[in-house]
C-alpha positions in Angstrom: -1.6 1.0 -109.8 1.4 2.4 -111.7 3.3 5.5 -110.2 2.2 7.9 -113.0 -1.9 6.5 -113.0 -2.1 8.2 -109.2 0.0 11.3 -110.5 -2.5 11.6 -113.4 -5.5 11.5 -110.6 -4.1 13.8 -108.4 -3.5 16.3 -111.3 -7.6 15.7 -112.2 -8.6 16.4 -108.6 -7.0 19.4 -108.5 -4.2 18.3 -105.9 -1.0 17.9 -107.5 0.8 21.2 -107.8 -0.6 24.9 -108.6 0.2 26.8 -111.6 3.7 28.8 -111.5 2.7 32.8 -110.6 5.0 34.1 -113.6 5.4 37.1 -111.3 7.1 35.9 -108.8 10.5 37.0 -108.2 13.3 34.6 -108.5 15.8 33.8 -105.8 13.8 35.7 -103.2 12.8 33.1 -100.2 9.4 33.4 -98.1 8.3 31.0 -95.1 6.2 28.6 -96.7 5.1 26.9 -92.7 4.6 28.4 -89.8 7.2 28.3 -86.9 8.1 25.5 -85.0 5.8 23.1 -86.7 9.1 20.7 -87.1 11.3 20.0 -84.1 14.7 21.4 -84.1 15.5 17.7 -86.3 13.9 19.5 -89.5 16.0 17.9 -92.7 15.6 16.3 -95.5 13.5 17.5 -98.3 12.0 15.8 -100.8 9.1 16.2 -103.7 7.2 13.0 -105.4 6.0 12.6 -108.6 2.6 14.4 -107.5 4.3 17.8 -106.6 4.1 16.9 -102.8 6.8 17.6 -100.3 8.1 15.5 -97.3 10.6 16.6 -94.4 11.7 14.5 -91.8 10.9 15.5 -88.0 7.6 16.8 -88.3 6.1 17.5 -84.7 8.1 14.5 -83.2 11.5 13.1 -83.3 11.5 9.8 -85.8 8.5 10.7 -88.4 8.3 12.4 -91.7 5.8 15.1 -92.5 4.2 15.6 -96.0 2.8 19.3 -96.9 1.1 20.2 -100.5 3.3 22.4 -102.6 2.1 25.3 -101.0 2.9 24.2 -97.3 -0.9 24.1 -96.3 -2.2 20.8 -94.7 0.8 19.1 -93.0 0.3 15.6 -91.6 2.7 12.9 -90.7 3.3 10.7 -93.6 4.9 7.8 -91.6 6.1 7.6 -88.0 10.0 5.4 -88.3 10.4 2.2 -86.4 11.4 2.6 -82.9 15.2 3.9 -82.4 15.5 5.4 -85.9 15.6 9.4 -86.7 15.4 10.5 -90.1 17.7 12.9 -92.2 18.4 12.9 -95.9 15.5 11.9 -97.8 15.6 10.8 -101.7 13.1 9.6 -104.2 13.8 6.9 -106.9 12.0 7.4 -110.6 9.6 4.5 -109.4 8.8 6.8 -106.9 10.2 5.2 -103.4 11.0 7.1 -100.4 14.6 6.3 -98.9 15.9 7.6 -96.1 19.2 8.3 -94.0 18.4 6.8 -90.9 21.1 8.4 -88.7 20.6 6.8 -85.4 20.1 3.2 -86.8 23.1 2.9 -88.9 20.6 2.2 -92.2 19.0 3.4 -95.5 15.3 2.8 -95.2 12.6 2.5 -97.7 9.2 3.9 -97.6 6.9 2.4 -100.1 4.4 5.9 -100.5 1.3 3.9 -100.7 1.2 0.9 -98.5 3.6 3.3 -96.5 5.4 0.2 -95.3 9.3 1.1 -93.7 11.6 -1.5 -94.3 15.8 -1.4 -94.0 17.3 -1.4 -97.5 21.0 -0.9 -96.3 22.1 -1.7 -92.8 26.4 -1.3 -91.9 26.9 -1.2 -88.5 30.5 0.2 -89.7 28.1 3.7 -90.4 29.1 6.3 -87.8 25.6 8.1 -89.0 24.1 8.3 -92.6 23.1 11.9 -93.2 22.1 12.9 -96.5 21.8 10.8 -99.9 22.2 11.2 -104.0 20.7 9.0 -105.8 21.5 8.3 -110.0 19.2 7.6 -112.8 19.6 4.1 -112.3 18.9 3.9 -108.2 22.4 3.5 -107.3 22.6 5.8 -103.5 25.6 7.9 -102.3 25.7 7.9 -98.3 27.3 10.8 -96.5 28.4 9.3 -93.1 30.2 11.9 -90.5 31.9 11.2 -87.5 31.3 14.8 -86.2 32.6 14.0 -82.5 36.3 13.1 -84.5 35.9 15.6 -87.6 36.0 12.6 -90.3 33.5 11.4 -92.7 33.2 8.6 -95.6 30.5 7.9 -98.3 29.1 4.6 -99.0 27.4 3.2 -102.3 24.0 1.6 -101.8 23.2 -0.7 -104.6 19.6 -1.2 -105.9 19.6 -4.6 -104.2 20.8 -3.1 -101.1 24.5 -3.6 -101.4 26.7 -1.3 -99.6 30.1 -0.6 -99.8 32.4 1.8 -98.9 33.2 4.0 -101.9 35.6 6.7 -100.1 37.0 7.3 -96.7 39.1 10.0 -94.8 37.6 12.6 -95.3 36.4 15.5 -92.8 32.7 15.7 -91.8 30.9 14.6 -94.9 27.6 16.2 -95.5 25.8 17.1 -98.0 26.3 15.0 -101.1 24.5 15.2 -104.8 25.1 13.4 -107.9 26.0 16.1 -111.1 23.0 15.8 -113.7 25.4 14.0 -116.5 25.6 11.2 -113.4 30.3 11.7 -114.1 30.2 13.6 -110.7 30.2 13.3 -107.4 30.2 15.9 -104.7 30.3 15.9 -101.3 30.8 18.9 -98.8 32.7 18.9 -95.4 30.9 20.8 -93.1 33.3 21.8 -90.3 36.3 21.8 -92.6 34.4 23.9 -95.7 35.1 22.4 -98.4 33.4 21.2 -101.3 35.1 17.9 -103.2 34.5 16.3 -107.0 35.3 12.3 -107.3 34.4 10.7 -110.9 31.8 8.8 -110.8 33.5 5.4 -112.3 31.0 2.6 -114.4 31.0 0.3 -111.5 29.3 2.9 -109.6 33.0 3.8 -107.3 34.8 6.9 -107.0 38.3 8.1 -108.1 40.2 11.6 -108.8 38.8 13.5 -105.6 39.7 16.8 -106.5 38.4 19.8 -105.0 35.4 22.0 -106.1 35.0 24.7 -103.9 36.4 25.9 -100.3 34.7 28.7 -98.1 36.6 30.6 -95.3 33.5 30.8 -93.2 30.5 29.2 -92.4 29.2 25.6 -92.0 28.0 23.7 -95.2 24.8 21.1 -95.1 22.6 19.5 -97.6 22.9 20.2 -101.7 21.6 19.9 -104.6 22.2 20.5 -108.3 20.1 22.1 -111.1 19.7 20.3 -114.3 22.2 22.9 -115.8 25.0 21.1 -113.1 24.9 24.7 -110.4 25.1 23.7 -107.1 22.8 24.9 -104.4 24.5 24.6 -101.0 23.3 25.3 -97.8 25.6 27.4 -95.8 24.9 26.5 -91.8 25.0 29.7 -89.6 25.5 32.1 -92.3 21.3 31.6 -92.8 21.8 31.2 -96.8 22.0 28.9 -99.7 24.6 29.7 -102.3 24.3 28.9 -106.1 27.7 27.4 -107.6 28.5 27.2 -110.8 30.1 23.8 -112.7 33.4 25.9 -112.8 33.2 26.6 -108.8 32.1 30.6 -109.3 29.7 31.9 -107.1 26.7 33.0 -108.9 23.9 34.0 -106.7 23.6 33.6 -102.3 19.8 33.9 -101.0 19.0 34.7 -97.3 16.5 32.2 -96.6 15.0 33.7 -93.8 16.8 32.0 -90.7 20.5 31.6 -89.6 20.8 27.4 -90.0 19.6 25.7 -93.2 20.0 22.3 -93.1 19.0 21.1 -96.6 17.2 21.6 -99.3 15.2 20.2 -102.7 13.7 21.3 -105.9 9.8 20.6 -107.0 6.8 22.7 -107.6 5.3 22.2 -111.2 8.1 22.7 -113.1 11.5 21.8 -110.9 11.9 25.7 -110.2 10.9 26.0 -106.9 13.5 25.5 -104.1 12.8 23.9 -100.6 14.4 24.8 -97.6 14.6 23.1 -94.4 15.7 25.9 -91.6 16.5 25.2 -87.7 16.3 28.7 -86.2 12.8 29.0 -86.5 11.5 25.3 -87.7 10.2 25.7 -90.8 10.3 25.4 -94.5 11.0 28.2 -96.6 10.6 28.5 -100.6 12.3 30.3 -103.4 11.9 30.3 -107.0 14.8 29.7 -109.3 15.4 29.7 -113.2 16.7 25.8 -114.0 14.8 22.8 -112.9 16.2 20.2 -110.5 17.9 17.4 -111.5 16.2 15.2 -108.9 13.2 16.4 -110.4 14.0 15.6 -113.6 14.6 12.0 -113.0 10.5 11.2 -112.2 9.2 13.9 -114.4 10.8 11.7 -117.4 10.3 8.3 -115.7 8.3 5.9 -117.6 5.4 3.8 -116.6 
């Protein structure tokens, strides 16, 4: 059955996303779980096709939890092979779950209906994958930090599983996210604050690192852009995600409820609603926004 056959059933049965309240105010976040129902591990959000969201960490170390839009009726989606811990998740446009495994050195893939984990990417050279961007065409962008030295790298993940080391010596490298006309790259260093910009070259490798943004406070985390090429960043301790501009001005910073944010994602009906994972009190927390996500946008015009 073809990814957007089950989307088109789920919309029928009434279980794919509810209508947008046209009221609601934007870039004001409410809890959207109840406390503690992750373990202190909460990351990694993500939205399929069908309007349904995953984070990694629910209950137990090593699963990942799938909610409906509206947070109601968490389960655990799949429980990770022995000795792997999740953290970034991504979705493809043929609607495959990948997924930073941090403690395993890999990039797994979760096929969301035989829900079958296999290793896409293994490097043993990985100090510990923690967030993921992934292009139109399914090329991956690994963040890998080495938080006990202060250094980071990135790594390209080829559809076929190919990896390769695509930039090194760099600080803590965190959250990473591919710029919606697929030229940029950006990748945050969380203990050293700063945001960077590589090009994006056609063989998928990066060049002209320049940099984007720098903070004088704070922690950075997971990322994401809006198909208008803002950046939403989640800013570690301060408790808020902060909306970036292409030219690096600072256009809007939500509380979201809870002191660490670790990352965040776009979905709901129509790519406006924003997703955040948050440590302090173990939840998920939502907020509406005016542009769509770029993630989103990839499987919303995916075709058959």
């Amino acid at each position: 059955m073809k990814r957007h056959s089950i989307l088109l059933g789920l919309t029928l049965l009434g279980i794919a996303s509810p209508a947008v309240n046209a009221d609601e105010p934007l870039f004001v976040a409410k809890p959207l779980t109840p406390e503690k129902a992750f373990t202190p591990g909460i990351e990694g959000p993500a939205t399929d096709a069908a309007g349904f969201l995953y984070a990694v960490n629910f209950e137990k170390q090593g699963t990942i939890g799938k909610l409906f839009p509206d947070g109601s009726k968490p389960e655990i989606f799949v429980t990770l092979p022995e000795g792997s811990v999740g953290n970034g998740l991504r979705f493809d446009r043929r609607g495959q779950l990948y997924v930073a495994d941090y403690t395993g050195h890999n990039v797994l893939k979760v096929d969301p209906l035989s829900k079958k984990v296999t290793v896409h990417a293994h490097e043993p050279k990985m100090n510990q994958p923690n967030d993921l961007a992934i292009s139109r065409k399914g090329v991956i962008y690994a963040s890998d930090p080495n938080w006990k030295e202060s250094t980071g790298q990135i790594w390209k993940v080829g559809v076929d599983g190919t990896i390769t080391r695509v930039a090194e010596g760099m600080g803590t490298s965190n959250g990473v996210e591919v710029s919606p006309d697929e030229k940029t790259l950006y990748v945050n260093e969380s203990i050293q604050r700063k945001i960077w910009a590589f090009d994006i070259a056609g063989d998928g490798s990066l060049k002209n690192k320049r940099l984007f943004k720098e903070f004088p406070d704070f922690g950075f985390d997971g990322m994401r852009c809006d198909v208008a090429g803002n950046l939403y960043v989640t800013r570690h301790g301060k408790g808020t995600v902060v909306k970036i501009a292409p030219t690096g001005e600072i256009l809007k910073e939500i509380d979201v409820l809870g002191k660490m944010p670790t990352n965040l994602c776009f979905g709901g009906p129509d790519g406006k609603t924003v997703y955040v994972t948050e440590v302090e009190h173990q939840r998920v927390v939502a907020f509406r926004v005016d542009e769509s996500g770029r993630e989103w946008s990839l499987w919303r015009d995916a075709k058959p």
